[in-house]
Residue, then its C-alpha position, 0 to 999 in steps of 0.5 A: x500500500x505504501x509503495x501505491x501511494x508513493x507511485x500516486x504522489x510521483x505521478x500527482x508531482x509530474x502532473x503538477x510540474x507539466x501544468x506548471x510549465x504550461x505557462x499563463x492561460x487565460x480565460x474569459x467569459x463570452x460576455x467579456x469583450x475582447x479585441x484580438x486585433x488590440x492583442x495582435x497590435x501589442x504582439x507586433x510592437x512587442x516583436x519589433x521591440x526586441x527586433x530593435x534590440x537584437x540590432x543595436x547589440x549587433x552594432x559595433x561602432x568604434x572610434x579608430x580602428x587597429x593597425x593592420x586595418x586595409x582600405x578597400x574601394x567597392x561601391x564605397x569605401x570601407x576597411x578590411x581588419x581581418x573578419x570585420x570590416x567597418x564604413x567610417x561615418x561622421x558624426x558630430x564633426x568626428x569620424x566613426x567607423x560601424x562594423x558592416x557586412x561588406x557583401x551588401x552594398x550600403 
């Protein structure tokens, strides 16, 4: 008997952790409004949000750049510093260089 009441406590355990895991459920009444626009609207902005984010982490801008760097003349001028390459711009009268990926002309 102690051995069956163990097993159910195991398996009420496991079930407990699968619902846990299934994360916030909500549920509404039918006489409750609801916009699915509003939420899809939220949703969007919400993904560019972190869209934005993960691009600004991406961006590198330095303020020199190394030594060994090589001055490369594509359809426009950028420099060749081993597996980076970086498109000087000014920006309030001082010259920055961002890192770029030289495959896609800017």
């Amino acid at each position: 008997m102690t051995h069956r009441l163990g097993l159910i406590i195991l398996i009420m355990a496991l079930l407990m952790s699968f619902i846990a895991e299934a994360g916030t459920v909500i549920v509404r009444k039918s006489s409750q409004p609801f916009d699915a626009f509003a939420v899809r609207d939220e949703l969007q902005q919400q993904h560019e949000w972190q869209e934005l984010l993960r691009q600004q982490q991406q961006l590198s801008i330095l303020q020199s750049l190394p030594l060994t760097c090589i001055a490369v003349k594509r359809a426009f001028l950028y420099f060749n510093c081993g597996q980076h390459h970086y498109r000087p711009y000014q920006y309030q009268d001082q010259q920055l260089f961002i890192e770029i990926d030289p495959t896609q002309e800017h």
